[in-house]
VMD Tcl script that draws the C-alpha trace (Angstrom):
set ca {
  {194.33 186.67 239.03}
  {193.67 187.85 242.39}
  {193.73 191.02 242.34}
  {193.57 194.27 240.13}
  {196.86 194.87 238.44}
  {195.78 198.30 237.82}
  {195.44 199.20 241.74}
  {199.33 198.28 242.46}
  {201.59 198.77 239.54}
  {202.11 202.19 241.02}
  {203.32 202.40 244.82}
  {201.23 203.84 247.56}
  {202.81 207.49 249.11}
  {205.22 205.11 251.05}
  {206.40 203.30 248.13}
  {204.82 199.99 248.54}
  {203.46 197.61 246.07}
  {200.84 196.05 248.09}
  {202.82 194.36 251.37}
  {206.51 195.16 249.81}
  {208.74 197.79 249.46}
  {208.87 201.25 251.44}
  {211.36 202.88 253.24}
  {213.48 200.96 256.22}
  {215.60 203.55 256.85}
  {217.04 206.15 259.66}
  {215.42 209.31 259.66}
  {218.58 210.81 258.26}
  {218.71 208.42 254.67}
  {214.48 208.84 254.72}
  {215.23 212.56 253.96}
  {217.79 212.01 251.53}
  {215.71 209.88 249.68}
  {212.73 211.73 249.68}
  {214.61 214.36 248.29}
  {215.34 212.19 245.36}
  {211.11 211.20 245.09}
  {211.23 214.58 243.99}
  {213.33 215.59 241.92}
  {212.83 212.20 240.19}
  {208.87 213.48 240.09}
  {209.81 217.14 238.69}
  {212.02 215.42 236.46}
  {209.26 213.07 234.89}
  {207.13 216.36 234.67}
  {209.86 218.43 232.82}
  {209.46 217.77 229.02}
  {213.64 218.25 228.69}
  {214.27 215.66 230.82}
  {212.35 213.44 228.63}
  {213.56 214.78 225.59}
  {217.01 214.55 226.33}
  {216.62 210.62 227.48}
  {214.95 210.32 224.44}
  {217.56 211.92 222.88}
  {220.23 209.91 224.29}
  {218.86 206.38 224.22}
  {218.28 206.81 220.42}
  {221.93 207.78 219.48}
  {224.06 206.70 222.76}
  {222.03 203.58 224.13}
  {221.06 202.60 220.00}
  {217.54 201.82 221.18}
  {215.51 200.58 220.27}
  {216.97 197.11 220.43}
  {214.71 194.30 218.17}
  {213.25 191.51 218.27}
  {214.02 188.34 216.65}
  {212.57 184.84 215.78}
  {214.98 182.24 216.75}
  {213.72 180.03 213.89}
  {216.04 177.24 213.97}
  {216.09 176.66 217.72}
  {212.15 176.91 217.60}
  {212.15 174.43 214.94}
  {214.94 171.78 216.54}
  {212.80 172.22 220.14}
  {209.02 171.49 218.28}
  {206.25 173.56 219.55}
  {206.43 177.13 220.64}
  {207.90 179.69 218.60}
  {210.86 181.48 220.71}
  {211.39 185.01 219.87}
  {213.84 187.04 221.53}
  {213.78 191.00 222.65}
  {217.58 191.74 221.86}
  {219.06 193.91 225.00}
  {221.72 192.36 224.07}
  {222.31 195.03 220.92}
  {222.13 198.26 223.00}
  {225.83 199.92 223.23}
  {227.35 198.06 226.16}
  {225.52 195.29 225.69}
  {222.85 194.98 228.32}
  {219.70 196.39 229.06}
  {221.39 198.36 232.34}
  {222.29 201.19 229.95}
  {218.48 202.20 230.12}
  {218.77 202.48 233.48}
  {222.34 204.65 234.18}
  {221.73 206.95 231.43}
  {218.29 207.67 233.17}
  {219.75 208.11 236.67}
  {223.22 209.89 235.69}
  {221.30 212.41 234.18}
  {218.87 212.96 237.11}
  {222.04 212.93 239.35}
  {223.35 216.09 237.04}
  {220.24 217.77 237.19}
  {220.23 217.75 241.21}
  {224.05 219.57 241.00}
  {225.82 216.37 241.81}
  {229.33 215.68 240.50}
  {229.89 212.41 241.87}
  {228.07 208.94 241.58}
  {228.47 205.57 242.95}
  {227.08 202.19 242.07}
  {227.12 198.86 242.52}
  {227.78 195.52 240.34}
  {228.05 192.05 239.89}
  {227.91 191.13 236.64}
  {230.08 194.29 236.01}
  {227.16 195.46 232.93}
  {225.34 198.06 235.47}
  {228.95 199.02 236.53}
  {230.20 199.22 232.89}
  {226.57 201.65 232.33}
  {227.52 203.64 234.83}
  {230.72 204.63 234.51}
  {229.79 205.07 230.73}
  {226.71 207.08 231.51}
  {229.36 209.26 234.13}
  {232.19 209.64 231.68}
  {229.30 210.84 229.37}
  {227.84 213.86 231.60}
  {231.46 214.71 233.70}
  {230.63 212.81 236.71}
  {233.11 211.33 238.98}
  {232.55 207.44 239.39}
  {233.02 204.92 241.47}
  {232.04 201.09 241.51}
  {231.46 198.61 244.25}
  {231.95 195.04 243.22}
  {232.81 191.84 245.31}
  {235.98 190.48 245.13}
  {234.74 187.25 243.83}
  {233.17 188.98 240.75}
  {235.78 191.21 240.33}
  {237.98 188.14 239.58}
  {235.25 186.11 237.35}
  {234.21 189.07 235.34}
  {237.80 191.16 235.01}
  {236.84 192.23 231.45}
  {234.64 194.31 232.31}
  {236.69 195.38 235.46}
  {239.05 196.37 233.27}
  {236.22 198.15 231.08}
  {235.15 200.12 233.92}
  {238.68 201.61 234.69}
  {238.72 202.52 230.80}
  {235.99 204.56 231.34}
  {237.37 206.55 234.11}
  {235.65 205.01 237.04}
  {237.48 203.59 239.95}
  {236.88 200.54 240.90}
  {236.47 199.32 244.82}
  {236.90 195.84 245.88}
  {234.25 194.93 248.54}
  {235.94 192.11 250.57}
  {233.37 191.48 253.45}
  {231.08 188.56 253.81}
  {230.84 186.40 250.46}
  {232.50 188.92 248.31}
  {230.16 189.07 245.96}
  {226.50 191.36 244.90}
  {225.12 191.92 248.46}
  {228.44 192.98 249.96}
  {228.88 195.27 246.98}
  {225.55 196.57 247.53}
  {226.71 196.86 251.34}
  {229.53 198.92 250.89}
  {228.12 201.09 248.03}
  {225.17 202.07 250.60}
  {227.82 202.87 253.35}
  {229.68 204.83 250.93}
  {226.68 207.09 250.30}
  {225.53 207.08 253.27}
  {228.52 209.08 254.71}
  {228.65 211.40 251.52}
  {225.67 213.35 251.14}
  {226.70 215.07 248.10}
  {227.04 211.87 246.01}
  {224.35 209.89 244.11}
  {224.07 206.40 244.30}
  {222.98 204.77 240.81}
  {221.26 201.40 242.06}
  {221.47 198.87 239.10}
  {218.07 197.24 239.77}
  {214.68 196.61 240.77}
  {215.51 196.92 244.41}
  {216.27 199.13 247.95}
  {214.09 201.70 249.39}
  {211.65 203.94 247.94}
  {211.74 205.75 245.28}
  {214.34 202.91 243.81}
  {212.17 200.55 242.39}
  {209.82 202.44 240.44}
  {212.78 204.81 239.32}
  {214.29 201.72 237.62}
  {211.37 200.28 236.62}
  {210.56 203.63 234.90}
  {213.87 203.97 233.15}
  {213.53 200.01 232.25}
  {210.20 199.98 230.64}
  {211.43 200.76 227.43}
  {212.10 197.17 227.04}
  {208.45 196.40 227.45}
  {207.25 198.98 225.49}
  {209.13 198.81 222.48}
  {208.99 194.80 222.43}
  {205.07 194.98 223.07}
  {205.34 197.43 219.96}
  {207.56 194.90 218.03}
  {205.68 191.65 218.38}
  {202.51 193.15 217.14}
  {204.16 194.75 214.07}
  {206.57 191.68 213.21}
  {204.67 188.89 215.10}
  {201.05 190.08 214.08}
  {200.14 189.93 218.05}
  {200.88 189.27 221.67}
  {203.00 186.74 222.80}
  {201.90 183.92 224.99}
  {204.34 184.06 227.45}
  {206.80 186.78 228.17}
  {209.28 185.49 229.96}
  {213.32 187.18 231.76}
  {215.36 186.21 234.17}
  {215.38 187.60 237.93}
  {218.19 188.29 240.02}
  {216.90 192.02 241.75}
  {214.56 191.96 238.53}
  {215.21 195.45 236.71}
  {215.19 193.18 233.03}
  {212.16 191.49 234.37}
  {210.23 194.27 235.56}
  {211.07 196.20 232.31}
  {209.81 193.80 230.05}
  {206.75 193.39 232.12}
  {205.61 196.59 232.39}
  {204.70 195.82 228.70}
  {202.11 193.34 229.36}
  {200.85 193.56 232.64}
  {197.77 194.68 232.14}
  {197.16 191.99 229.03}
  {195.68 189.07 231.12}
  {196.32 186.59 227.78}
  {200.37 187.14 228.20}
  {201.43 184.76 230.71}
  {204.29 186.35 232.51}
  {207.10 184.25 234.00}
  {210.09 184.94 236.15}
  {213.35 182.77 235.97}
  {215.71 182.75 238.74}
  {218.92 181.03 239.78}
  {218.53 177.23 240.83}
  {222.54 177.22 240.99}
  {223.40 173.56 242.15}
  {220.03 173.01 244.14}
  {217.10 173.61 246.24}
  {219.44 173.17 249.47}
  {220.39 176.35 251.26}
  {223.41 177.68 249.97}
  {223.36 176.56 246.75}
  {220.98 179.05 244.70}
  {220.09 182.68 244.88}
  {215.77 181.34 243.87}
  {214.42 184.54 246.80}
  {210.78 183.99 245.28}
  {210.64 180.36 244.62}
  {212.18 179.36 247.53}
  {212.41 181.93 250.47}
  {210.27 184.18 252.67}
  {209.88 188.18 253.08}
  {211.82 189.95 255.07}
  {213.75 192.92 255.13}
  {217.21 193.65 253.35}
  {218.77 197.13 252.09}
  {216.06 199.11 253.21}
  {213.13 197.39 251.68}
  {210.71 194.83 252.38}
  {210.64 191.57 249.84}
  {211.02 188.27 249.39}
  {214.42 186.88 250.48}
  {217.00 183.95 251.30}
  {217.27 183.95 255.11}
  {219.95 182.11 257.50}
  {219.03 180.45 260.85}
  {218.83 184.01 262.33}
  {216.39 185.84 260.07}
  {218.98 187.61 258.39}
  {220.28 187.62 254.89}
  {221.65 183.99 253.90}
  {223.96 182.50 251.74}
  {223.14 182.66 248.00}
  {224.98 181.46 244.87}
  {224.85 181.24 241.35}
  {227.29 180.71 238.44}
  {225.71 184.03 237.02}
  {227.21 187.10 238.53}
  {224.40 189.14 237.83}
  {221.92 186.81 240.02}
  {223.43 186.03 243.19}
  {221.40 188.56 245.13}
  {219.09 187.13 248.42}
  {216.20 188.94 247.77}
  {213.86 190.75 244.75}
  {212.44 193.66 243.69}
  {209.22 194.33 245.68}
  {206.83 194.70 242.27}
  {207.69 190.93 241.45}
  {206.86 190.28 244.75}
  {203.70 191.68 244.46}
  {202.77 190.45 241.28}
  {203.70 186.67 242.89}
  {201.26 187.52 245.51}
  {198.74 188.75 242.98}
  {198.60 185.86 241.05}
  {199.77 187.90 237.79}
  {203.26 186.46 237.28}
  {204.79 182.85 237.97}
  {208.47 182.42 239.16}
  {210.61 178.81 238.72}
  {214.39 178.17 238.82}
  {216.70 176.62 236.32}
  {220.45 175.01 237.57}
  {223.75 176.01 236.47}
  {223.68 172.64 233.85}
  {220.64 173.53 232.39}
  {221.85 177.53 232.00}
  {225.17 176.55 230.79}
  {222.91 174.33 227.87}
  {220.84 176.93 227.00}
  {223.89 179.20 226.19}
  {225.51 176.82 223.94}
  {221.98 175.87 222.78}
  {221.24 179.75 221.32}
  {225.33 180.19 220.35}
  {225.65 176.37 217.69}
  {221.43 177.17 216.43}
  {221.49 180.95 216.35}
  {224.65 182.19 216.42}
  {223.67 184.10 218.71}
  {226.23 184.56 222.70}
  {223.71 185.45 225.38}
  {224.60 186.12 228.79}
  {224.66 183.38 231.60}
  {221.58 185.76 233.37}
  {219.88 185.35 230.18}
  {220.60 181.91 229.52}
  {218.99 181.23 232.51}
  {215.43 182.35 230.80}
  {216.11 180.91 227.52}
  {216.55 177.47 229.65}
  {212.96 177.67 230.88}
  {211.39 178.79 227.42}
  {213.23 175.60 226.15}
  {211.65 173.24 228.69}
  {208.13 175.50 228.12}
  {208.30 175.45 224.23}
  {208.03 171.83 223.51}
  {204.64 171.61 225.72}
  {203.13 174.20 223.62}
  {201.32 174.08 220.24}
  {203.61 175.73 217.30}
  {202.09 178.46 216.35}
  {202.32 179.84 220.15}
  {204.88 182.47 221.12}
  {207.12 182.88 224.00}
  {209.11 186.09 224.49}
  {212.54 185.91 226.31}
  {214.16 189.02 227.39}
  {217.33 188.44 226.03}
  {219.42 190.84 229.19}
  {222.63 190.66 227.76}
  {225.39 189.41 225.74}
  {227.86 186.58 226.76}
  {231.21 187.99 225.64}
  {231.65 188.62 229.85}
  {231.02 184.95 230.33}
  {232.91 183.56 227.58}
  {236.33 182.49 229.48}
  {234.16 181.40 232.87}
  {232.29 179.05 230.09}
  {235.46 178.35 228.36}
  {237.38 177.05 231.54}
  {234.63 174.83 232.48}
  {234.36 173.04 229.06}
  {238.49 173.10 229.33}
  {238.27 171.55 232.82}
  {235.61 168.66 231.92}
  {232.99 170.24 234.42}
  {231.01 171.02 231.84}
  {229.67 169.00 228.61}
  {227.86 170.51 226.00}
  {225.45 168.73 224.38}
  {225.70 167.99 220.72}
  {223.84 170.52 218.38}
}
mol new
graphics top color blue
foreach p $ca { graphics top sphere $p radius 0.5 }
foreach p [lrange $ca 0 end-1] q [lrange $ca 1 end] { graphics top cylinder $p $q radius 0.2 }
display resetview
């Protein structure tokens, strides 16, 4: 490890960790959001606040969510023991939750009626409109038209919940042009909140989610010595912006024995084009106001990115993973569409078990990892979500022949 954990899992005053992060914005936004530094810092200080998200991710969210030995999956791979932390289980079913609830009810406390998000996926979306309908806010969700089409359930959960639902229809139609269109939206009404879904933007963004997401790592830290009878080896989620990742590492961070590892979207390739990998394959630069590792085009600017997961097609990263790249503290590889597709039939015919295509995408790696480790080792996948979202995108490729399980 090169450097001291301890000295940049907080950001400086400008909201860097180490070289990434801070504040690219006009003068105008720079106020707005240093408004929200503090009230997000009196918040933190005001035991209420914390009661009441105690409060509310105990009998709304149904935290905590547990952890389970996938014993059969373990035993048909050899080696490593594969548990899972089950995000999955919170009411939703994603991790996001953890997030919304957190922000929605530091948007009420600051007097505002209205919030605005955006999704890809459609889980943060689905959190917050939830999280809204549950404090009387008004809501409404940015999501690309392309998503909107391959995830309409939870489109159509969304509207349930009272939020309306914009179609951003610029660029690739998908997570960075819902991202795009959420920012302008905010940007032109001061009086709204703007509920980022993960690990990304300008200061105070990351470390707000990554405060509201370290539940995950705290509780399964918790869990694995209790059930496990110690650390795990290898604690391991899937990266898109990184808010599952960076929850579930702010567990073990600081234990130098727990390998941490960072699985993003290989998609069809290495080419350009055909993945949304930011950290294994692209360079830093600067993207919705903050300074990270990203997919660039010819130009310098913001490339082309894909993914068959929703929830991962974004062209850069949180700034804390970047850091922690830099550091030496955390290791990042891609897995392909096949081998994500695999590792959700994989955990559904051995476990019984529907994880999301974002999550699949980890479980894939711990798969390849586990056989090359001795038995009694552990590694700990952040199970993000559920599949139900994914199951007719999964079903129509199995229905069209361009996708083969394997056999059990």
């Amino acid at each position: 490890m090169s450097k001291d954990i301890k000295a940049f899992c907080q950001p400086d005053s400008r909201g860097f960790f180490g070289a990434y992060g801070g504040q690219y914005v006009p003068d105008a936004i720079k106020a707005r959001l240093d408004e929200l530094d503090q009230a997000f810092r009196e918040a933190l200080a005001d035991p209420a606040f914390t009661q009441e998200m105690q409060r509310l991710l105990l009998h709304f969210a149904g935290r905590p969510s547990p952890v389970f030995h996938c014993r059969n999956l373990s035993g048909k791979l050899g080696g490593a023991q594969i548990w899972l932390k089950r995000e999955d289980l919170n009411h939703l079913g994603a991790h996001k939750v953890n997030n919304t609830l957190g922000q929605c009810l530091l948007a009420k406390r600051m007097g505002k009626t209205r919030v605005i998000a955006e999704t890809g996926a459609g889980q943060h979306g689905v959190g917050t409109a939830a999280s809204a309908a549950l404090m009387g806010l008004e809501c409404v969700i940015c999501m690309g038209e392309v998503d909107v089409i391959r995830q309409h359930l939870n489109v159509t959960r969304m509207e349930m919940l009272g939020a309306r639902v914009h179609t951003a229809m610029s660029g690739q139609r998908t997570l960075k042009e819902a991202v795009d269109e959420a920012l302008e939206m905010w940007v032109n009404e001061p009086e709204t909140f703007y509920v980022l879904g993960s690990a990304v933007g300008p200061h105070p963004y990351p470390l707000m989610v990554r405060h509201f997401q370290s539940v995950i790592g705290s509780e399964a830290r918790a869990q694995m010595l209790e059930f496990a009878g110690r650390l795990p080896d290898v604690a391991m989620a899937c990266v898109g912006g990184g808010s599952n990742a960076v929850g579930l590492f702010s567990g073990f961070v600081h234990d130098e024995g727990v390998r941490l590892i960072g699985v993003e979207p290989g998609g069809r390739g290495s080419g350009y084009g055909q993945h949304a990998a930011s950290l294994c394959y692209g360079e830093p630069g600067v993207l919705h106001g903050f300074h990270s590792y990203m997919i660039k085009n010819d130009k310098g600017e913001a490339g082309e990115v894909y993914s068959i997961s929703a929830g991962l097609d974004y062209p850069s990263v949180g700034p804390e993973l970047a850091e922690l790249k830099d550091a030496g503290r955390a290791e990042y590889v891609s897995i392909t569409d096949e081998e994500a597709l695999q590792a959700f039939y994989a955990l559904s015919r051995n476990e019984g078990i529907l994880p999301a295509l974002e999550s699949s995408h980890a479980l894939a790696y711990a798969m390849k990892l586990a056989p090359t480790m001795d038995k009694d080792a552990i590694i700990l996948v952040n199970l993000s979500g559920r599949g139900d979202k994914d199951v007719a995108q999964v079903a129509d490729l199995v229905h069209s022949g361009a996708f083969v399980p394997a056999d059990r």
